[in-house]
C-alpha positions in Angstrom: 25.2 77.8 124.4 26.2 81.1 125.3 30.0 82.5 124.5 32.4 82.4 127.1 33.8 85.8 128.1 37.2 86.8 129.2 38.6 89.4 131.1 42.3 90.4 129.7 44.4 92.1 132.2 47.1 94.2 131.3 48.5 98.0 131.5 49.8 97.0 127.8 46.4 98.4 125.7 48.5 97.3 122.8 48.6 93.7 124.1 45.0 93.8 125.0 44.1 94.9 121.7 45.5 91.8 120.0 44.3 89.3 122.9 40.9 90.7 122.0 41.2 90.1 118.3 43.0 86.5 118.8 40.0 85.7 121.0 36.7 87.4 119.2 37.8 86.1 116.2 37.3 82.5 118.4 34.1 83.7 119.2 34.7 84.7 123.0 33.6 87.3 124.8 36.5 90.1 125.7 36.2 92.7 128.8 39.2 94.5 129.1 41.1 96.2 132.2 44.3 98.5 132.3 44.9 97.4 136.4 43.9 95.5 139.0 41.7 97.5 140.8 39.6 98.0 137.7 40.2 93.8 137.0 38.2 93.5 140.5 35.9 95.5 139.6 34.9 94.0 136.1 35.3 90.6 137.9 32.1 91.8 140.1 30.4 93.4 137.3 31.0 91.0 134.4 31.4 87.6 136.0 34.1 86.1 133.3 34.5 82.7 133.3 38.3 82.9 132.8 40.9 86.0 133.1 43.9 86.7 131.8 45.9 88.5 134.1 49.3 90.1 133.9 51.1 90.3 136.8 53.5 93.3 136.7 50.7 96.3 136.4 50.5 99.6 138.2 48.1 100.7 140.5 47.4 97.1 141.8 49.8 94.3 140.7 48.9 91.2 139.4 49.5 89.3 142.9 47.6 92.1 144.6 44.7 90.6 142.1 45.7 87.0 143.0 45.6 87.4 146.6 41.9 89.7 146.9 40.2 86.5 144.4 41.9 83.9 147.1 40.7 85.8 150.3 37.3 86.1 148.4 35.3 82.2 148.5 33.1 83.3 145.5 35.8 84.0 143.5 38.1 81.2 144.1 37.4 78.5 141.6 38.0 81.5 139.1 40.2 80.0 136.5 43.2 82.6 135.7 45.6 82.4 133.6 48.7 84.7 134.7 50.6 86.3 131.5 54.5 87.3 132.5 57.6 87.6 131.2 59.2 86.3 134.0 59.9 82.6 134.3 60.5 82.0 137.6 59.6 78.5 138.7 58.7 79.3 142.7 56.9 81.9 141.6 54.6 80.2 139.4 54.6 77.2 141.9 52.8 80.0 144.5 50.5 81.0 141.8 49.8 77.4 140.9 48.9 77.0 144.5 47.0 80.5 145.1 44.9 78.4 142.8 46.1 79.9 138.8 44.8 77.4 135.8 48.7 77.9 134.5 50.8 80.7 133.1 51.9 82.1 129.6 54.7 83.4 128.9 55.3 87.0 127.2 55.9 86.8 124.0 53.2 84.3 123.3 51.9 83.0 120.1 48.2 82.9 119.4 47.8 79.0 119.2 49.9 79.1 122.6 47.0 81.6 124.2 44.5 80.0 122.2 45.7 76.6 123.6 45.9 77.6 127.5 42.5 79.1 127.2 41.0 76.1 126.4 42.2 74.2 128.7 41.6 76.5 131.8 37.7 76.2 130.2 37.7 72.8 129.5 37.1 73.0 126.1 38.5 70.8 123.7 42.0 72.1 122.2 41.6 72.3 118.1 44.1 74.1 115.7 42.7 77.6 114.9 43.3 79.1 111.3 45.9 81.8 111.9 
């Protein structure tokens, strides 16, 4: 069975960096993006099967993201999983509805992020050796 790969999303390289060493070491797949116009772009080029996506980037925002996968019927069933530091409850209820697997909130520990990704795959949720 071929490794899953994940897109991170995030103007933070420093988060990125350590998302991609939380989830290589899990044996994933990482693409990385520093926006959202370069997110849609590795979406079409890279077909993950899950993203990470932060919501307050430049350039293109997170719910810019959101909204161009909604409007876009190939792209829909793509699970996401936002990543915010923001915990506002009708927010995330409009994500959860713009179709979003769930949210994580900023600062998040590596079973936490290892824990969500699973689940948005379907994968069964084991304890990971951190």
């Amino acid at each position: 069975m071929l490794p899953k790969t994940i897109l991170i999303v995030d103007d933070m390289l420093t988060l990125r960096q350590s998302v991609r060493i939380i989830l290589e070491r899990q044996g994933y797949v990482v693409v990385e993006a520093g926006d959202g116009q370069e997110a849609l772009q590795k979406i079409a080029k890279s077909c993950p099967d899950l993203v990470l996506l932060d919501l307050m980037m430049p350039t293109m925002s997170g719910l810019e993201v959101l909204e161009h996968i909604a409007a876009d019927e190939a792209l829909r069933g793509l699970p996401i999983i936002v990543l915010t530091a923001v915990a506002d409850r009708r927010q995330m209820r409009r994500f959860i509805e713009m179709g979003v697997a769930d949210y994580l909130l900023k600062p998040f520990t590596p079973n936490a992020l290892l824990n969500q990704v699973r689940r948005a795959l379907g994968e069964e949720e084991t304890s990971p050796t951190w």
